[in-house]
N, C-alpha and C positions, 0 to 999 in steps of 0.2 A: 790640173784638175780635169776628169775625164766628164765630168756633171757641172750643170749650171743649178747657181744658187743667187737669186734674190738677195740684194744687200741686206734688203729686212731678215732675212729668214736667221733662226740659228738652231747651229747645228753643233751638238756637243762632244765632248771627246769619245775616243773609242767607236764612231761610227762608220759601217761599210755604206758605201753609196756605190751602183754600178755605172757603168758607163752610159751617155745619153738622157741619164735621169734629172729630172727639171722639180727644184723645189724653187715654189714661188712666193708671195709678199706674208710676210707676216709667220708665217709658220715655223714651228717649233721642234725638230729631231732630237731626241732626249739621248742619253747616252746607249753606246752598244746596242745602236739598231742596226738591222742589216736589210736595206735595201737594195734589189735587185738592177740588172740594168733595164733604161728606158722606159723606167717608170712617169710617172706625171703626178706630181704633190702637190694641188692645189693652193689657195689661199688661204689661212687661216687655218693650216692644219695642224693638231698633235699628234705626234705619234709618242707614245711612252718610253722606257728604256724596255730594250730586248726584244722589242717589236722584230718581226720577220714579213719582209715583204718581198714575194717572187718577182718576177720579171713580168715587164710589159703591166705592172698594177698602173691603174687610175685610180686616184684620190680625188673628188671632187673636193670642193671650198667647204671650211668651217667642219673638218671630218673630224672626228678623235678617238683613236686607235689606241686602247689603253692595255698595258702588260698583262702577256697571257692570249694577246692576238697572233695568229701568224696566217697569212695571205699567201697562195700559191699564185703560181702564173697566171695574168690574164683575166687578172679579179677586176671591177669595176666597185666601187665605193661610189654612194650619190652624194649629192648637197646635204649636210649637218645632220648625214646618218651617223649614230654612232654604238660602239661598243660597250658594253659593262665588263666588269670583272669581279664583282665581286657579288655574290647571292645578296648576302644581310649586312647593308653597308650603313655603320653609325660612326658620326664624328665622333663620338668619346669612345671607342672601341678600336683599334688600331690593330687590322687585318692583312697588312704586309705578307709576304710570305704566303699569304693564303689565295693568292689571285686564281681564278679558273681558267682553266684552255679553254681558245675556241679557236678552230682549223676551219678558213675556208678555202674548199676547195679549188681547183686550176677550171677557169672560165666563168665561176659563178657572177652575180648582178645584187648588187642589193641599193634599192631606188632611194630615194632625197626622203628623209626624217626618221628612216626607216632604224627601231632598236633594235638590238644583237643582245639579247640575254645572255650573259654567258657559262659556261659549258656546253652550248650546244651548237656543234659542228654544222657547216654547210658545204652540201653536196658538191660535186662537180658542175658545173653549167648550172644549177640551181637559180631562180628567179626571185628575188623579194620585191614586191611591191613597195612602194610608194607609202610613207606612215607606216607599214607594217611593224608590231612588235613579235618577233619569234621568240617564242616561248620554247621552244623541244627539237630537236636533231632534223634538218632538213637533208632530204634524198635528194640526188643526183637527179637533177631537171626537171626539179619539182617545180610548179608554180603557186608561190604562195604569197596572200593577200588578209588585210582583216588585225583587228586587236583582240583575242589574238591571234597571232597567223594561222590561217588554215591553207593546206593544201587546195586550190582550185584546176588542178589539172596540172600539163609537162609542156617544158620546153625545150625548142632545139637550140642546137651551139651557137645559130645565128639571130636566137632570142625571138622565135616566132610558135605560138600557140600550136600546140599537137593535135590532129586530131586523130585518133585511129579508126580504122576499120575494122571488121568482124573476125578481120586474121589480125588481129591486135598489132597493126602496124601501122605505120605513121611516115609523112612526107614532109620535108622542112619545106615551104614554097619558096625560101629565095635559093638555099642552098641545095635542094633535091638531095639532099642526104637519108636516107630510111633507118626507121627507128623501131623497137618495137618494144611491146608493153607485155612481159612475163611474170608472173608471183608477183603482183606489185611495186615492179621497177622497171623502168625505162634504159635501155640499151641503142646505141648506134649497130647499125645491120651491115 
């Protein structure tokens, strides 16, 4: 086995795990997930079946990733953030089949309690705040905060506040990377 797995954890038939990837106590891999390498699956975590998770994800503890999710490279999940799937969900109605996408994109963050309405994608590098509930499609380095989420500004790859200048451009201060802000998106320079 190229991945460690926590005695507690289980992991059900039909699933890809990559090499280096660490699921730990208690958590749950539902069938036909595909997990990237060198991922990191917290405590207490669900993923559903057919979940798709890229490489280098972090999963923090008590996550739940329910079908209809798929996570690209480099995503960060906070503490007992979790996903929906389904718009109009009632026990006595039985909406299988009907689950919605949501794609986040390679670098994106999304902070500790924070909900993922779903159908609606998250950007590349994209920010969620902490509590935040997204309600509608987040842009690439957006920074977004509030119930429900509002855009409050862009951030860079290394998760630090943008600010721009009158030539609509933008300095990451740890990584000195430039950015810059055209039609209402954000762009690395």
């Amino acid at each position: 086995m190229s991945y460690f797995s926590h005695n507690t954890a289980v992991i059900d038939e039909g699933c890809t795990i990559g090499e280096g990837t660490k699921i730990w106590h208690f958590s749950h891999i539902m069938p036909n997930c595909t997990i990237g390498k060198n991922c990191n699956i917290g405590q207490n975590v669900v993923i559903s079946p057919d979940v798709v998770l890229g490489n280098n994800v972090k999963v923090q503890n008590n996550v739940s990733i329910y079908t209809g999710v798929e996570c690209e490279d480099d995503v960060f999940l906070g503490p007992s953030m979790v996903f929906t799937n389904v718009i109009n969900p009632r026990s006595a109605v039985n909406r299988r089949g009907q689950y919605s996408k949501t794609l986040v994109r390679k670098g994106a963050s999304i902070g500790a309690n924070a909900t993922i309405v779903c159908g609606h994608d998250i950007g590349e590098y994209a920010f969620i705040g902490a509590g935040t509930v997204v309600t509608k499609e987040v842009l690439p380095y957006a920074l977004i905060v509030g119930n429900p989420g509002k855009q409050m500004g862009w951030m860079s790859e290394f998760g630090h506040r943008l600010e721009f200048d009158e030539n609509n451009e933008a300095v990451c201060e740890e990584s000195k990377e430039r950015y810059q802000l055209l039609d209402g998106r954000v762009n690395k320079i």
